[in-house]
C-alpha positions as CSV (number, residue, x, y, z in Angstrom):
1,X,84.1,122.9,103.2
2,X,87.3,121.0,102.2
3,X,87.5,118.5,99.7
4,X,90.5,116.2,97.5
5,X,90.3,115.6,94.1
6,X,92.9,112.8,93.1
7,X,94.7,112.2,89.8
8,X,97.2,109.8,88.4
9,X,100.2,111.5,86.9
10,X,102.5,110.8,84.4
11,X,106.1,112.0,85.5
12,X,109.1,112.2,83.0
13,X,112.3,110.1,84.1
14,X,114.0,113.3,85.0
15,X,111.1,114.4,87.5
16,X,110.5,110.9,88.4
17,X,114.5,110.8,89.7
18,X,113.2,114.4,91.7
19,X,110.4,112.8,93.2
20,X,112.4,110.1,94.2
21,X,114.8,112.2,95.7
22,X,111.9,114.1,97.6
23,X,110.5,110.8,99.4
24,X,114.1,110.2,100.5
25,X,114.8,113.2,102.1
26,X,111.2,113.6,103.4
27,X,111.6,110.3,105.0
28,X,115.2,111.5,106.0
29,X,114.2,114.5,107.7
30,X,111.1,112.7,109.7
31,X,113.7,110.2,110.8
32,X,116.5,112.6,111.7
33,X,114.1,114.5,114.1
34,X,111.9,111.2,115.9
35,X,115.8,110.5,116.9
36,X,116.6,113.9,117.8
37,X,113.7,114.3,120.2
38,X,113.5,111.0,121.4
39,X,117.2,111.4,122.6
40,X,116.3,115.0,124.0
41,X,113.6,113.9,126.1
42,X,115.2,110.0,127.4
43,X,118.5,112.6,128.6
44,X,116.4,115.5,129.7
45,X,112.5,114.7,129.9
46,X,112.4,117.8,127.2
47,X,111.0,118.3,123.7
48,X,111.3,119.9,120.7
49,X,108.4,122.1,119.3
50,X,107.9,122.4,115.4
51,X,109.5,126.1,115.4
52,X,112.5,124.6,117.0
53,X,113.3,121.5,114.5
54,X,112.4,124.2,111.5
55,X,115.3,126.5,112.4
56,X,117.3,123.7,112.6
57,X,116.3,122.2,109.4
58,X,117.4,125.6,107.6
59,X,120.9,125.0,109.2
60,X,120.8,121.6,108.1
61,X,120.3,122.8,104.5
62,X,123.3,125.1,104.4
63,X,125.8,122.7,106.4
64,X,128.0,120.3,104.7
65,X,127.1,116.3,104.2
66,X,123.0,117.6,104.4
67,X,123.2,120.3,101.5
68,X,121.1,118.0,99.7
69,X,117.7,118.5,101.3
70,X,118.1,122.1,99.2
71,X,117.5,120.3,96.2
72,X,113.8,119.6,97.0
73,X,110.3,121.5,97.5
74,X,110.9,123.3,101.2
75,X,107.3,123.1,101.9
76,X,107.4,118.8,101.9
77,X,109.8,118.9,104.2
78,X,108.0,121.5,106.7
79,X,105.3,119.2,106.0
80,X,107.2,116.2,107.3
81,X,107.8,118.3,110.7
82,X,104.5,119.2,111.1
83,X,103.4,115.8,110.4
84,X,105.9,114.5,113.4
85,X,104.9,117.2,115.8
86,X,100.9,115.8,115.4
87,X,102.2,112.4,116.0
88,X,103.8,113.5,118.9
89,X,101.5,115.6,119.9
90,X,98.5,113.1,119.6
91,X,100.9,110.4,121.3
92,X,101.5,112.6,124.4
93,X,97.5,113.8,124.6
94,X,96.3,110.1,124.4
95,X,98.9,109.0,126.8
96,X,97.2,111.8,129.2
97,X,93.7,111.1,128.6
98,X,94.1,107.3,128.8
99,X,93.9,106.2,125.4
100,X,96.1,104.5,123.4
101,X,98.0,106.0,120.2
102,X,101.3,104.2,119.2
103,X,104.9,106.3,119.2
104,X,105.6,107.9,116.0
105,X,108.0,105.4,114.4
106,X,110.4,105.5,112.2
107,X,109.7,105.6,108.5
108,X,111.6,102.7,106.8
109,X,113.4,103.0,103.2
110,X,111.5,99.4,102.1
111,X,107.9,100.6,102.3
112,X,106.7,100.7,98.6
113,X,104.4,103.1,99.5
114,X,105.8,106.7,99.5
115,X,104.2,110.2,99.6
116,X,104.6,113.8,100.4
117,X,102.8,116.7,101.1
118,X,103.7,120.1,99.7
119,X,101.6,123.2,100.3
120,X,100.8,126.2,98.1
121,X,102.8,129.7,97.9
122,X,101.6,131.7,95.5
123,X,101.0,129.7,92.0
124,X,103.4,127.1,92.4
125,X,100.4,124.8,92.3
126,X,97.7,124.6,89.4
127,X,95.4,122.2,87.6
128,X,95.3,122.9,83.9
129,X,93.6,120.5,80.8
130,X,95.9,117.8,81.0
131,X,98.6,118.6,83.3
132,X,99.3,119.9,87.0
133,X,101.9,122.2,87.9
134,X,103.6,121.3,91.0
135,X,107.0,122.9,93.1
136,X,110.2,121.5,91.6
137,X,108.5,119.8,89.1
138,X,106.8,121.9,87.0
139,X,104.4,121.0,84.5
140,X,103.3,116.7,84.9
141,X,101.3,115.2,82.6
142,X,98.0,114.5,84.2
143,X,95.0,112.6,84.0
144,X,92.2,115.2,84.6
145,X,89.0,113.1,85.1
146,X,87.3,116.1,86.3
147,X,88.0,119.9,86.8
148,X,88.5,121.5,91.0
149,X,86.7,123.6,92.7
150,X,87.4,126.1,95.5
151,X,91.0,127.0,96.5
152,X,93.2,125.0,96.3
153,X,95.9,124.6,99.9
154,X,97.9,121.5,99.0
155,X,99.1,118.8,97.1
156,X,100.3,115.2,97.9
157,X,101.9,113.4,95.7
158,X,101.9,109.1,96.3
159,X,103.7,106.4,94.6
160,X,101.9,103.3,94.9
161,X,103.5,99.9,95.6
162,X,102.5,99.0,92.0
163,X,104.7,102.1,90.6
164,X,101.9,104.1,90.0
165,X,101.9,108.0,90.7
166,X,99.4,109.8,91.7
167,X,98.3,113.6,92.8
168,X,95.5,114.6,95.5
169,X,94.7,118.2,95.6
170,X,93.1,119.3,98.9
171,X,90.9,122.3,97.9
172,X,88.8,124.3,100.6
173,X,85.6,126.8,99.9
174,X,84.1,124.2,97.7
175,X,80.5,125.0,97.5
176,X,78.7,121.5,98.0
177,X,74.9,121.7,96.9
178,X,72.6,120.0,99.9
179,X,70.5,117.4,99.0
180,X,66.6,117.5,99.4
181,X,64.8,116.0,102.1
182,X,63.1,112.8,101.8
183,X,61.5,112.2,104.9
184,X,63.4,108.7,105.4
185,X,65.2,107.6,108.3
186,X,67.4,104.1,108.1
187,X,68.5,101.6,110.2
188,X,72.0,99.4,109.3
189,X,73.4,96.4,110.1
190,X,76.1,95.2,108.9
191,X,77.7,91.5,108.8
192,X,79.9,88.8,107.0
193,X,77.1,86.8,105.2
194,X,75.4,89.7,103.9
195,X,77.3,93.1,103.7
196,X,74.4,95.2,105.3
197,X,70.9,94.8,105.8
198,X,68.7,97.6,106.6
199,X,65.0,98.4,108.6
200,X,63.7,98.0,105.5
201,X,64.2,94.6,104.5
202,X,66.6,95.4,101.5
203,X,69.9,93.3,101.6
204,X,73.1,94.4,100.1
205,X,75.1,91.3,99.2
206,X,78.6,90.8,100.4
207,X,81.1,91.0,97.6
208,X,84.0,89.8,99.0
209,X,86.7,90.5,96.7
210,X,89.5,89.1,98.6
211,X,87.9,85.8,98.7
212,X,86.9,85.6,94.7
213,X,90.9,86.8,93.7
214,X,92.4,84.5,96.6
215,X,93.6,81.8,94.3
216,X,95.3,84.5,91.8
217,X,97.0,86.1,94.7
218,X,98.4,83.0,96.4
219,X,99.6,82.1,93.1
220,X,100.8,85.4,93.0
221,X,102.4,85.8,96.0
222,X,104.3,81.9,95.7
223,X,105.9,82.8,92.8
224,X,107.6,85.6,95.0
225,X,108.7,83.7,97.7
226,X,110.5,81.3,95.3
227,X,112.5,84.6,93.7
228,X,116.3,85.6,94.9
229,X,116.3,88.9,97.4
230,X,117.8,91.5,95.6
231,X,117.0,90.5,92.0
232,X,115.0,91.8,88.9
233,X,112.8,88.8,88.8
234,X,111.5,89.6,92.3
235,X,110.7,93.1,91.9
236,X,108.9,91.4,89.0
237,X,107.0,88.9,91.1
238,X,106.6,91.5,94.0
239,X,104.9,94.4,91.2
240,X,102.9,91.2,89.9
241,X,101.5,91.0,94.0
242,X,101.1,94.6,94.7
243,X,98.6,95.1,91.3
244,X,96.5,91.7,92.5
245,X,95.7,93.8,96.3
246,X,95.7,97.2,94.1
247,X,92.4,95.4,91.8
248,X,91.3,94.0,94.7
249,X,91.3,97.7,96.8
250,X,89.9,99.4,93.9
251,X,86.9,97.1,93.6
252,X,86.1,97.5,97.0
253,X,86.1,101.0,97.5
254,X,84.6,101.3,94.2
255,X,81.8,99.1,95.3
256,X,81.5,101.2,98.9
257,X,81.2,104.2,97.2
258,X,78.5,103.5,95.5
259,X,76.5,102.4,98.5
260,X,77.3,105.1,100.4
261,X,76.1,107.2,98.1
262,X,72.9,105.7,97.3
263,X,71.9,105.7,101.4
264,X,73.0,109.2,101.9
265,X,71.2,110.2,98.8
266,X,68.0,108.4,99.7
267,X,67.7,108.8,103.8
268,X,67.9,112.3,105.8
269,X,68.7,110.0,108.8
270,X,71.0,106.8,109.1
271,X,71.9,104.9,112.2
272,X,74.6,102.6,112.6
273,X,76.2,100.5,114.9
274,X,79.4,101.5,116.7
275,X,81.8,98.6,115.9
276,X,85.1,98.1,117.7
277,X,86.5,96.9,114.5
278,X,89.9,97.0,115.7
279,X,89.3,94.3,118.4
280,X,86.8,92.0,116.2
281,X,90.4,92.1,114.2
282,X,91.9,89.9,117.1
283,X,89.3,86.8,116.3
284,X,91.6,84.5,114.0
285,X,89.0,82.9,112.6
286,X,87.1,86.0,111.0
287,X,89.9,88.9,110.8
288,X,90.2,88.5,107.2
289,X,86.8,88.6,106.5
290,X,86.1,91.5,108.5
291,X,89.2,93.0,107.0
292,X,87.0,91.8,103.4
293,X,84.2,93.5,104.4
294,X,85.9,97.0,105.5
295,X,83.5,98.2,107.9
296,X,85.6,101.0,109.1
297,X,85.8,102.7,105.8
298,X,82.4,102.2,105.1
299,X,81.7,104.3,108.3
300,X,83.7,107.0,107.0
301,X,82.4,107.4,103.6
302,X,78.9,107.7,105.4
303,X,79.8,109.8,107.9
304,X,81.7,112.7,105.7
305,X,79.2,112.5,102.2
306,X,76.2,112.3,105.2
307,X,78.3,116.0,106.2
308,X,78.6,117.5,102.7
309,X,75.1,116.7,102.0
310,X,73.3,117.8,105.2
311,X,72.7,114.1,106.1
312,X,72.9,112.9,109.7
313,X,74.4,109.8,111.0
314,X,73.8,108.8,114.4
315,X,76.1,106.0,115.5
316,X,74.3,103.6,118.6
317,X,75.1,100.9,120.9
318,X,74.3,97.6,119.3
319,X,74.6,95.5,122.0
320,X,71.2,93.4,122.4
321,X,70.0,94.4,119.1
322,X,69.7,91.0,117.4
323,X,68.3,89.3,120.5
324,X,65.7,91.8,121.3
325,X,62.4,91.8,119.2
326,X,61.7,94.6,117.5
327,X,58.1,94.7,117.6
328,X,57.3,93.9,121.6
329,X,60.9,95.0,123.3
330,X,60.7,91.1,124.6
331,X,64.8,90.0,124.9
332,X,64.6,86.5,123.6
333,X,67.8,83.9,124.8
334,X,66.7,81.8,121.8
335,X,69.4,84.1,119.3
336,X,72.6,83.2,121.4
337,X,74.6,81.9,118.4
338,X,75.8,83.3,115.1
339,X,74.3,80.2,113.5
340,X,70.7,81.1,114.2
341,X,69.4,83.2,111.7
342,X,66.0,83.5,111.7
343,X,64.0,83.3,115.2
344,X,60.6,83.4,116.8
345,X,59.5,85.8,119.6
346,X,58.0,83.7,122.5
347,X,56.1,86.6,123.4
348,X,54.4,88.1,120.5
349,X,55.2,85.0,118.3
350,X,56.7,87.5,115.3
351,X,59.2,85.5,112.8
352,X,62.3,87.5,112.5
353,X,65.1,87.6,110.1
354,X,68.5,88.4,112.6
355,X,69.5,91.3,110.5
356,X,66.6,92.9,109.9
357,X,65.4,92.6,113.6
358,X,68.7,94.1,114.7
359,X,68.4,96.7,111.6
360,X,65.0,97.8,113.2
361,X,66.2,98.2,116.7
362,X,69.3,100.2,116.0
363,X,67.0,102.4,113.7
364,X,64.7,102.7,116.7
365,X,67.9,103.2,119.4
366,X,69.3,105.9,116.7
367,X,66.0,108.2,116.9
368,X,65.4,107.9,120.6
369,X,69.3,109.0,121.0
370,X,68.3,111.6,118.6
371,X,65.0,113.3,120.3
């Protein structure tokens, strides 16, 4: 089992100038080689494999003009090749199979957010009390909320757009301890009024954190617009921006994890519904509370603590689920708005809530999928 353990560093200004130096020519070399076999394949439908841009890469280190990408870990920049040949790779197999994955693009010098990936040889990467050791660097001062486990393979080191710096250590044959069985199975649904409610009746309330600090980030982001391009005061303004959607990220995931948690912890068994979140995206009128609400990344939490603790998630059509009555199977054409929330089965004459009804019937869709 793999598993990241992230902590915010504390770089001097001398390694702060390295690490600097090491998103530029990351960036520099991912751009240098999209161009390279982009213009290779328009002239002569051929490509480049990883092997091939790596050898040329060492040439590129010793040749004059681009003697400068010696002066950085090796290892982030092979990771920036490797990390180019998957998006090629994943653009071509899509393109095959039907699907749609964009072309790598190029990586522009303005983004404020800035990583790399370097991998472990040896011991040039370790965790110690309150620092962690990394290629180039040496010894950074580190916030060590809580110690690794396992091996560790790599490290990525991330500047947010706020300034901050942190360090993610990916760390495989970490020994995760299952969870007992409790004999509960769940059903979910999850919407805009209330963040989820499940077969059981139990509603988790929609925080919607974007919406509560809207005011302080229009503010926020006003003040920028009104600043001169180029100046001190606007990197001001734009730092003052980038902390009011860094609170407002935190708090979310924050709140998400905890949720997670507490299903995966209390239900062997959790269905969900398989939402196209991408296209709800396109509606105008919702996108930014769907957006709010982060569905996606409240899949993936489930899904991969539901995998460390030998959970199951079983992911179901939920088309028809809030129109069909969950006690009779009676398809009612009463629920044909978003507006009607509670209903009455003509059949069986059962009151249901929306949610809850669809709750129960994806529960019920998840365990016949399941047998």
């Amino acid at each position: 089992m793999e598993r990241g353990y992230k902590y915010r560093i504390y770089p001097t200004p001398e390694q702060e100038v390295l690490i600097q130096k090491t998103f530029g020519c990351v960036r520099f070399v991912f751009n240098h080689f999209l161009a390279l076999r982009k213009e290779l394949y328009e002239a002569e439908k051929k490509s480049l494999s990883y092997n091939e841009c790596s050898a040329i890469l060492t040439l590129m280190k010793r040749k004059q003009g681009t003697e400068w990408l010696s002066e950085v870990d090796a290892t982030a920049l092979q990771s920036s090749l490797r990390s180019l040949d998957t998006a090629y790779k994943n653009f071509f197999r899509a393109l095959k199979n039907g699907s749609f994955v964009g072309y790598p693009r190029f990586k522009s010098k303005k983004s404020h957010h800035r990583s790399y990936v370097c991998k472990k040889v040896g011991g040039n990467i370790k965790l110690l009390s309150d620092a962690v050791q990394l290629p180039k660097l040496g010894l950074v001062k580190c916030a060590v909320s809580r110690p690794i486990e396992g091996r560790i393979l790599s490290a990525t080191v991330t500047q947010t757009p706020s300034g901050k710096y942190f360090v993610s250590l990916c760390c495989t044959d970490v020994e995760i301890e299952q969870l007992e069985t409790t004999g509960k199975n769940l059903g979910l649904d999850v919407g805009i009024a209330s963040f989820a409610v499940d077969s059981d009746g139990n509603n988790y309330a929609n925080p919607k954190y974007l919406r509560r600090s809207e005011r302080k980030l229009v503010r926020a982001q006003r003040s920028l617009s009104r600043k001169t391009k180029g100046s001190k005061n606007r990197e001001k303004a734009r730092i003052k921006v980038a902390r009011a959607h860094e609170r407002i990220s935190n708090q979310r995931k924050d709140a998400l994890h905890k949720l997670t948690t507490l299903l995966v912890r209390e239900n062997d068994v959790i269905c969900i519904e398989d939402l196209a979140v991408s296209n709800m995206l396109k509606n105008h009128r919702l996108a930014r509370s769907i957006a709010d609400a982060s569905w996606y990344e409240f899949r993936r939490q489930l899904e991969y603590k539901a995998e460390w603790y030998g959970r199951k998630i079983i992911v179901v059509d939920p088309k028809g689920t809030s129109r069909i009555c969950s006690v009779c199977g009676q398809k009612s054409d009463v629920v044909n708005s978003l507006s009607v929330r509670r209903w009455t089965c003509p059949v069986c004459g059962t009151e249901h809530d929306r949610d809850g009804n669809a709750a129960k019937n994806i529960l019920a869709r998840g365990l016949t999928k399941a047998s």
